[in-house]
N, C-alpha and C positions, 0 to 999 in steps of 0.2 A: 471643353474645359479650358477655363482661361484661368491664370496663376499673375499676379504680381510679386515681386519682392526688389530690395534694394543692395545693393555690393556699394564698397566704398573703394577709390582709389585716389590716392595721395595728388596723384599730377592733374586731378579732375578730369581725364580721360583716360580710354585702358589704351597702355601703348602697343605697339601691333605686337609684340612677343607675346601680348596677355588678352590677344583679338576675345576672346571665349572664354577668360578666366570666370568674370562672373558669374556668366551663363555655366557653367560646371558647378560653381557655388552655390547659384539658386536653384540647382534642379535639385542636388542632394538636398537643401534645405529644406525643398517642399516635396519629397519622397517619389522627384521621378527619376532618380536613381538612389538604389539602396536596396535592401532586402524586399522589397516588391517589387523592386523593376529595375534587375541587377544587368542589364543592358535597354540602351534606348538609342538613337538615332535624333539626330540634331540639325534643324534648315534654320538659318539666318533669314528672315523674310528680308531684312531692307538690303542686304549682298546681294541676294538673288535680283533684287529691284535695282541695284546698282551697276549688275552685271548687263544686265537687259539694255541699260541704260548706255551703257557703254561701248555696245553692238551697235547699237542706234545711230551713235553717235557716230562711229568710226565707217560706215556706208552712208552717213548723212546727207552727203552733195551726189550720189546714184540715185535715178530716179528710179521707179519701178519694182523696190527689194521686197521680197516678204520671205519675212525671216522665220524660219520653224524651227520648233524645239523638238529635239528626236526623245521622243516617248520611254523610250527604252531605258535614259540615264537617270529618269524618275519619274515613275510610273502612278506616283499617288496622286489621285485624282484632287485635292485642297493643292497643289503645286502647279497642277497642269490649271487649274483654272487662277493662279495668281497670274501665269504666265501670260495663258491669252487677256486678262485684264491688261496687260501691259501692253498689247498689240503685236503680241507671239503667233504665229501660227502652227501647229502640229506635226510633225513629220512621225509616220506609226510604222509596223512593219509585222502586224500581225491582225486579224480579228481582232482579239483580247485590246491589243494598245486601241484601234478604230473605235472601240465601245468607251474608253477609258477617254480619250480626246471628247469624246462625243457629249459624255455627260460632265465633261468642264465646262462645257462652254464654248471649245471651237464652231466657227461655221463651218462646216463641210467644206465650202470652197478654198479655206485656208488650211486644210488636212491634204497633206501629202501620203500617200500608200508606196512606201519600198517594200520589197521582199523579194528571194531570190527562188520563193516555192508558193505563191498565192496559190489556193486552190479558186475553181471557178466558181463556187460559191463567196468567197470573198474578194473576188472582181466583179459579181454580178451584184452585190451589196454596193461596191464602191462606185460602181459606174451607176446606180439609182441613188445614189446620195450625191453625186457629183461631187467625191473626192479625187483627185487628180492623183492619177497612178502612171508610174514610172514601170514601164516594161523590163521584164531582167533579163532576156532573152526574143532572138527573134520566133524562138516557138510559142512564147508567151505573147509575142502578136499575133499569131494566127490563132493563137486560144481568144485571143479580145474580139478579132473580126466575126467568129461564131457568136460572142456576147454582149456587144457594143451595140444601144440602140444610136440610132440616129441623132434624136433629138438629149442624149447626156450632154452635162454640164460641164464632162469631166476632162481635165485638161490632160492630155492624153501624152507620155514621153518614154526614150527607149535610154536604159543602162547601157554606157559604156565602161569598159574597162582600157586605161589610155596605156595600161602596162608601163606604166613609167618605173617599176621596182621597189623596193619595201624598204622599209624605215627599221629603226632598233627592234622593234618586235614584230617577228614576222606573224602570231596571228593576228594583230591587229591589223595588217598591211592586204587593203585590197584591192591594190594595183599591180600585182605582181603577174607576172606570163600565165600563169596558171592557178589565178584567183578562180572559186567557185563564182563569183560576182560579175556581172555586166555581160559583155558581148566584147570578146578582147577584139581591139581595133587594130592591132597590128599583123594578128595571124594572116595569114594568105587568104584575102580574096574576102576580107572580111569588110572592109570599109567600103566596096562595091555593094557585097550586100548592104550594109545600113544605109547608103542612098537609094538602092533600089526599096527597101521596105519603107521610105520613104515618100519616094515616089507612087510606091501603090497605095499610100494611104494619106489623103491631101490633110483627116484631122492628126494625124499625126507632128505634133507643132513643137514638142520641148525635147532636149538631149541633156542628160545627167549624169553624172559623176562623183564618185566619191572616193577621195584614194586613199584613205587611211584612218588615222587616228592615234590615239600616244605612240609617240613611240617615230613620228614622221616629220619631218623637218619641213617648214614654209615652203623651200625651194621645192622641194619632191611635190608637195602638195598642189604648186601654183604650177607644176611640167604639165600635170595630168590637168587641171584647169586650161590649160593652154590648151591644148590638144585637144579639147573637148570643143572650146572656143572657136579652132583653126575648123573642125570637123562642121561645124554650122554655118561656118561662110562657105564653104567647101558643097555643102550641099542642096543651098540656096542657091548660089550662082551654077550649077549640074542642072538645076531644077527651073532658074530663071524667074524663081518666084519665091517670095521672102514667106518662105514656109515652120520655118525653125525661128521662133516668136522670143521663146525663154530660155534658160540654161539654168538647172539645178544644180549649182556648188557642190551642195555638201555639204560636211563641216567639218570635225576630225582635227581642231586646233588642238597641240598636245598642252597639257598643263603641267608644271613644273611644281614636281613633287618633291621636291629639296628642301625647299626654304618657305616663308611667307608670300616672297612676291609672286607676283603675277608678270608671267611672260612663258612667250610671247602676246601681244599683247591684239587685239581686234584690230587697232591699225597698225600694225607690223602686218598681218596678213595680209589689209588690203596695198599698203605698200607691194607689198610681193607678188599679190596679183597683175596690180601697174605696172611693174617689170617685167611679167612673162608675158602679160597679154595687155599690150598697151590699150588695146581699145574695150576692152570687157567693159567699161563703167562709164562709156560714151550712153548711152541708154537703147543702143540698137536692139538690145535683149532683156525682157524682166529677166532681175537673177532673184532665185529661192536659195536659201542656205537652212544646214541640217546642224544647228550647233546643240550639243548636251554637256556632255563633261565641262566644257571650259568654262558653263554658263554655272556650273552647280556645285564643280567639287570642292570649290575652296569656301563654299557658303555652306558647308554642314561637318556636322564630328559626328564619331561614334564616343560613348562615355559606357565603362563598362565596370562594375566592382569585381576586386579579385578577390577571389571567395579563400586560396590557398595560396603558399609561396611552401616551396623545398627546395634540396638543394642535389643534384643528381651528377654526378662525376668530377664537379669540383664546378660546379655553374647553376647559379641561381636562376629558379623558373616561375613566375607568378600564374599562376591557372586563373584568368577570368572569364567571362560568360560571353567575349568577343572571337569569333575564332573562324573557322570557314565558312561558317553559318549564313553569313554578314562577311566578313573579308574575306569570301572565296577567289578571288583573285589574288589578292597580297600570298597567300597563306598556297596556292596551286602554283605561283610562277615570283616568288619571294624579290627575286632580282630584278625582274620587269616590274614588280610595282610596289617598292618600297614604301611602307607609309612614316611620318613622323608622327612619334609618340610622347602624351605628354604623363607624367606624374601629381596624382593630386591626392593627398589625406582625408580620412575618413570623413571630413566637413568640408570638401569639396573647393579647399584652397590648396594650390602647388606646392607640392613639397620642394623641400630645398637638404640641405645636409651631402657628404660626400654621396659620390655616383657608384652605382656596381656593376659592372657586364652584367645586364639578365636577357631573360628570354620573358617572351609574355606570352602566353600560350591560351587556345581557346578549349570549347569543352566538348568537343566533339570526339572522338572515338577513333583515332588512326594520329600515329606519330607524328606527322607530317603540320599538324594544325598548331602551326606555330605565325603570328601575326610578325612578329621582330624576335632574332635571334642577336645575344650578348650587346644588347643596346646599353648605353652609359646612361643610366636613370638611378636618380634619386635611389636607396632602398624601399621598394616595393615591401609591404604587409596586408596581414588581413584585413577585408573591410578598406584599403585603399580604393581610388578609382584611378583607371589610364583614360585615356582619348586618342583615338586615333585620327588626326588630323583628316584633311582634305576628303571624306568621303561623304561629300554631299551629292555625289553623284555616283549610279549605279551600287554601292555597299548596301545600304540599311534599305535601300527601295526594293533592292530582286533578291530577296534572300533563297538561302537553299534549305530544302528542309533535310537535310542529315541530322540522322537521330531523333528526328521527328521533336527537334527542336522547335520551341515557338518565336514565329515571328517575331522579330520586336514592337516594343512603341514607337512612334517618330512624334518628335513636338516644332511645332515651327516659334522661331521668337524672336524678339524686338527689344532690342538695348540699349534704352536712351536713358541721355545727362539728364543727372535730378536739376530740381532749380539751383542749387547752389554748385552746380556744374562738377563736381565732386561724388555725387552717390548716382550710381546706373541701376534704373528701374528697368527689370528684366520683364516682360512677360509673354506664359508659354500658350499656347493654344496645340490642342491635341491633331494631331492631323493622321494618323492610323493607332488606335488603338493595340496593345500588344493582342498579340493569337494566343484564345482561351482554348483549353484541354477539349473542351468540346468541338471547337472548331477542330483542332487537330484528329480528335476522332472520326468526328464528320467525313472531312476529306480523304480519312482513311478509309472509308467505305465502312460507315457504322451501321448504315440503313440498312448494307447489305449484306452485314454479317454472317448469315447462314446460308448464304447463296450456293456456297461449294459444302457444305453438310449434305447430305445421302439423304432422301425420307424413306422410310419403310412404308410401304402401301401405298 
């Protein structure tokens, strides 16, 4: 489905306070949000192209990068294949994401495989596809020496963990002493081993790391980048032989969920890297990097209509159709991932008029599913819609199904100046259809509804 329409704005451009105003205006206008599709999910296609653009840019003069997108921050296949159009490579971490890369568009050879629990059936998939897979353990290399054929493609590297310590949010942080993740390098007698499992294994050619994600500062980020860096010359010259080729980054740039801007920004990172590890970007090593969130979340919203507002202990509540479903994160850990909210009236322009402490609440079944608590918004009514900022990455892509809620829609779109520079031609293209009642039955095992029924005879 593809949709045009027109929004007008005074200054002949929307100024960044009102990034998305139109785009709120023309989905209500053309009923992809309203009483049939009283939540949707929302990608910026030229953000996401800008963002890309700006990774690019900011590794520009390193020779050797390839850049992956971790699958996980959004996992819709019409996304993952703009991404590889733009010269993205895949970073996956399960089957399910491997199948999702696959029928984008990625080459194989640009699909990175993490995970901290492959079974052998999805290294023996990866290693005949020559996807390059990242060891998360050194048991996980003696599982690959049973399943590695000789002649794979696949570039073959081991998890470290450089324990360099956690960032504001400790589950997102993992580089800490006692991360489930990598092969901690500082424990006793541990860095002996990973030149030894290096040594027994001459394909064994790339070292990886990831130390975090929201929540972790450049510097923390760029200790474990160092470490990981020192750990490759460290074991090349043990070795006498320049065996350790690449170094898998990561990625884990926090995005600042405050305001509009952007920061930190692609090149403050590699600044930061230049400082811990002067020589990372001399070209002695292809570097891979695993960015998602930073590339996505500020190129998408959620838009949701609030179907009720009441008022319960002396504090106004708008119940809309946004709630853990979709903000499982904001709405399980409120203080670690605060989102901004916007206010918009039944025709899909911002409300304006005095502000009230409310709460916006989603529609799920436990107290707790509340998106923002006593926020200064416009007064909320029926048939209003909210937005909740910055979740173009991970919200509207991995939803949960509590209450056997349906998926949402997600639309991607494009909002450019009319010719008179003045009116923004909005238009949407469907990029997941909302989850139909039957899909929901479906997956609830419809086929096999009398599986657990008794038969007589």
């Amino acid at each position: 489905m593809t949709q045009t329409t027109s929004a007008h704005h005074e200054d002949g451009a929307a100024p960044p306070a009102a990034r998305f105003d139109a785009v709120v205006r023309a989905a209500v206008g053309q009923g992809l949000l309203g009483e049939g599709g009283p939540v949707a999910g929302f990608i910026d296609t030229e953000g996401v192209l800008a963002s890309v653009g700006t990774l690019h840019d900011a590794f520009a003069a390193t020779p050797g990068v390839l850049h992956t997108f971790a699958a996980k921050a959004c996992s819709l296949i019409p996304v993952l294949r703009l991404l590889a159009g733009c010269g993205m490579g895949c970073e996956v971490a399960s089957s399910g994401e491997l199948r999702l890369a696959l029928e984008a568009g990625f080459a194989a050879s640009r699909v990175v495989l993490d995970s901290p629990a492959k079974t052998r059936e999805e290294l023996r998939l990866a290693l005949a596809l020559g996807v390059a897979v990242n060891a998360d353990s050194l048991d996980e290399l003696r599982r690959i020496d049973t399943l590695r054929d000789p002649a794979t493609d696949s570039v073959l590297g081991l998890r470290v963990n450089p324990q360099v310590g956690g960032g504001a949010i400790g589950p997102m942080s993992t580089a800490t002493d006692t991360s489930k993740f990598g092969v901690a390098l500082r424990d006793p007698g541990t860095r002996e081993a990973i030149v030894g499992a290096f040594r027994e294994r001459p394909w064994l050619t790339r070292l990886h790391a990831h130390v975090g994600s929201q929540g972790c500062p450049l510097e923390l980020i760029a200790a474990g980048v160092a470490r990981t860096y020192e750990l490759a010359g460290e074991i090349n010259a043990t070795l006498g032989v320049r065996q350790v080729t690449s170094l898998d980054i990561g990625g884990g740039l926090p995005v600042n969920f405050a305001d509009e801007t952007v920061h930190p920004a692609y090149a403050d990172y590699v600044a930061a890297l230049t400082a811990a590890a002067p020589g990372l970007f001399s070209g002695r090593y292809s570097l891979v990097t695993e960015f998602g969130r930073s590339l996505l979340a500020k190129n998408g919203f959620i838009g949701a209509r609030v179907e009720y507002t009441k008022d319960a202990g002396g504090r106004r509540i708008a119940l809309t159709h946004a709630g853990a479903q979709t903000a499982t994160r904001t709405v399980l850990m409120p203080d670690a991932w605060p989102l901004r909210i916007g206010a918009f009236g039944p025709d899909g322009t911002p409300k304006g008029g005095p502000v009230l402490a409310q709460d916006v609440a989603g529609p799920c079944c436990f107290a707790g599913d509340v998106v923002a608590y006593g926020r200064e918004l416009p007064e909320l009514a029926e048939d209003d819609v909210v937005v909740l900022y910055d979740t173009g990455a991970y919200y509207f892509s991995t939803p949960w199904a509590y209450n056997s809620l349906p998926r949402p829609a997600v639309y991607g779109f494009r909002a450019a100046a009319g010719r008179d520079g003045r009116d923004r031609t909005v238009t949407f293209a469907t990029v997941r259809d909302a989850q139909s009642m039957d899909a929901i039955a479906a997956e609830s095992g419809l086929a096999h509804a009398d599986a657990l029924i008794e038969r007589a005879g």
